[in-house]
C-alpha positions as CSV (number, residue, x, y, z in Angstrom):
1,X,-6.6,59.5,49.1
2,X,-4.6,56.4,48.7
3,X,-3.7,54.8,45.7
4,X,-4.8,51.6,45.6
5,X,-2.3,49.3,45.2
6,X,-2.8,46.2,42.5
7,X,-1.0,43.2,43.6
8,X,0.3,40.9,40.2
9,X,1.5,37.4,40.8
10,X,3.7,35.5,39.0
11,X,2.2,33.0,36.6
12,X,4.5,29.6,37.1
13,X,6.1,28.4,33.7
14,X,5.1,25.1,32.6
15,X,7.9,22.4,32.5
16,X,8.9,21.6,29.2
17,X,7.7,17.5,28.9
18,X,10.3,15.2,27.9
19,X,10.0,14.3,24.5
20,X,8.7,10.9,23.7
21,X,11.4,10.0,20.9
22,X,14.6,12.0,22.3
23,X,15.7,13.9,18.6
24,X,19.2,13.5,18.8
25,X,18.9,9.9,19.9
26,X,16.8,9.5,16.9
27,X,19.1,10.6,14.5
28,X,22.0,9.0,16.3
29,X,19.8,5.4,15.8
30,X,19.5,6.3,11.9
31,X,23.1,7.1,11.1
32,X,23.8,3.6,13.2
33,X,21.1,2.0,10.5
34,X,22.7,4.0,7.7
35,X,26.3,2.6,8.6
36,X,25.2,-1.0,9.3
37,X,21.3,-2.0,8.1
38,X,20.9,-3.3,11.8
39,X,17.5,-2.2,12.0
40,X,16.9,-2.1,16.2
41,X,14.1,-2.7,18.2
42,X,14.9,1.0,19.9
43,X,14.6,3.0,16.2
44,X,11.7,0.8,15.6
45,X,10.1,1.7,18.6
46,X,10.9,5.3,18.3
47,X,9.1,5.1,15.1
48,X,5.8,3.5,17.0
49,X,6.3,6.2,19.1
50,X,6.0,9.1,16.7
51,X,2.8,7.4,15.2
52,X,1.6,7.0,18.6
53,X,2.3,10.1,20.4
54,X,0.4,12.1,16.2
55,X,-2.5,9.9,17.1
56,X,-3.4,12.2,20.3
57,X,-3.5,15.1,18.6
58,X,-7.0,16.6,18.2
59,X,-6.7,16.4,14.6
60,X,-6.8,12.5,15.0
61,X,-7.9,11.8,18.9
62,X,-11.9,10.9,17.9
63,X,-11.4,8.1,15.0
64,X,-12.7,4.7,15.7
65,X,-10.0,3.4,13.1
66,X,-7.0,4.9,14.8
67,X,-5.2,2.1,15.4
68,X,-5.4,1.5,11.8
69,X,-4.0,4.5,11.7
70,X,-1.0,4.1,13.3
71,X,-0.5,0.6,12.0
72,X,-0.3,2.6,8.6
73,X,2.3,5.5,9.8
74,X,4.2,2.3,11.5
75,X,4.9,1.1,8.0
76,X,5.6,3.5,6.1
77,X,8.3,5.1,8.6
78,X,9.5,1.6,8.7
79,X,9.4,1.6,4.9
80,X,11.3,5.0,4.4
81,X,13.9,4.2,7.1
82,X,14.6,0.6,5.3
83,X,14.7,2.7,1.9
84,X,17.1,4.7,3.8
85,X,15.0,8.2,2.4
86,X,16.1,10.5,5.1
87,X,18.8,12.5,3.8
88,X,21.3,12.8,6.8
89,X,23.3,15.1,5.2
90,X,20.2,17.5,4.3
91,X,19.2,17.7,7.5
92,X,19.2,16.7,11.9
93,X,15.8,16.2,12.6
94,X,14.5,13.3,11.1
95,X,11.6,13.5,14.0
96,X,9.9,15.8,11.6
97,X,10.2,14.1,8.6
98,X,8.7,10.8,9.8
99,X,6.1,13.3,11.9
100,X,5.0,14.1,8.4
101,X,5.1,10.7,6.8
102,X,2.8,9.5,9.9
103,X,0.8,12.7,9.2
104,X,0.4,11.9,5.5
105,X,0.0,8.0,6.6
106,X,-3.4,9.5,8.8
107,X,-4.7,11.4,6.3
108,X,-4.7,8.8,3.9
109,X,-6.3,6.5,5.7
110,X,-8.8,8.6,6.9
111,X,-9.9,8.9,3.2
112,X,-9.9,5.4,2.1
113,X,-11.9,4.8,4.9
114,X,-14.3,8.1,4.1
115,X,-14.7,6.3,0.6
116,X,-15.4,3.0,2.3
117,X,-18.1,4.2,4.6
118,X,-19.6,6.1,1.4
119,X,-19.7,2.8,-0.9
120,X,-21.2,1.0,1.8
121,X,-24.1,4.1,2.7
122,X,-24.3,4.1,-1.4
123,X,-25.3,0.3,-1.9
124,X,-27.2,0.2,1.7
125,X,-29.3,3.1,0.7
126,X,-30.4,1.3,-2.8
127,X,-30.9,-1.6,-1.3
128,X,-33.3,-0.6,1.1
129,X,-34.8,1.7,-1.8
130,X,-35.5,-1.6,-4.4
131,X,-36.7,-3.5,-1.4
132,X,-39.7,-0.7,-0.5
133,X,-40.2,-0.4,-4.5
134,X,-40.7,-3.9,-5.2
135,X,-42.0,-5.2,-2.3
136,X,-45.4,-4.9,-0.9
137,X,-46.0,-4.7,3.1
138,X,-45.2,-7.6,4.7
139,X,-43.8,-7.2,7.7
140,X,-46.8,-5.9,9.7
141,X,-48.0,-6.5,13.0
142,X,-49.0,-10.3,13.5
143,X,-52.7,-10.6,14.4
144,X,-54.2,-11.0,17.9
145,X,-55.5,-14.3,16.7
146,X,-51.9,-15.4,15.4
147,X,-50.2,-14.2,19.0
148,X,-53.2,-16.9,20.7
149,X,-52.2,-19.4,18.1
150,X,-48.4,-18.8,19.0
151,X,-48.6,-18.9,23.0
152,X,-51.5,-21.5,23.8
């Protein structure tokens, strides 16, 4: 008999994406900030990228507030870099420290607007439950009569 013979192929590698904020240019644009508190549009808009770019993840893809979201991350990276918080010496890669600021930005939000939806369920829900208390029926059905009255 003959062996059978099991033919393998090669799975292709995926290319490695460019990054969105380029980590080394990042951290080039902070010590230039550092040196001369020149804030540029490009470290600005690397920032608005990071909050961007966490905002697809599927931890945060689904929310109808995520541009809120990322208008929250947006200032408070802004807010850290102007503080000048990132420790250059400490570390080189400030893409993960702002990652976690817009991370902590997100979750934040997310719960001041989890408390918001609840205080307005809270007060809709006893308002509707005084109204049916202290209210008899009115709302029913107009009459046949009142519908000839109406269209004649």
């Amino acid at each position: 008999m003959k062996p059978k013979i099991k033919i393998v192929k090669k799975k292709k590698k995926k290319s490695k994406k460019a990054y969105y904020v380029d980590p080394k240019r990042f951290l080039q644009l902070l010590k230039e900030y550092y040196e001369s508190d020149d804030l540029i549009d490009e470290l600005a808009e690397s920032t608005s990228k990071i909050a961007v770019g966490l905002s697809y993840s599927p931890n945060f893809i689904n929310y109808s507030y995520k541009d809120e979201m990322i208008g929250d991350a947006v200032v408070k990276m802004i807010a850290a870099v102007k503080n000048k918080k990132f420790n250059l010496e400490a570390t080189s890669n400030p893409f993960s420290y702002f990652t976690t600021i817009a991370y902590h930005a997100f979750i934040n939000r997310i719960k001041k607007e989890k408390k918001y939806r609840e205080t307005i369920s809270a007060y809709q829900e006893q308002l509707y439950s005084d109204l049916d208390m202290n209210e008899p029926i009115q709302n029913q059905a107009p009459s046949k009569d009142y519908d000839k009255e109406l269209y004649t």
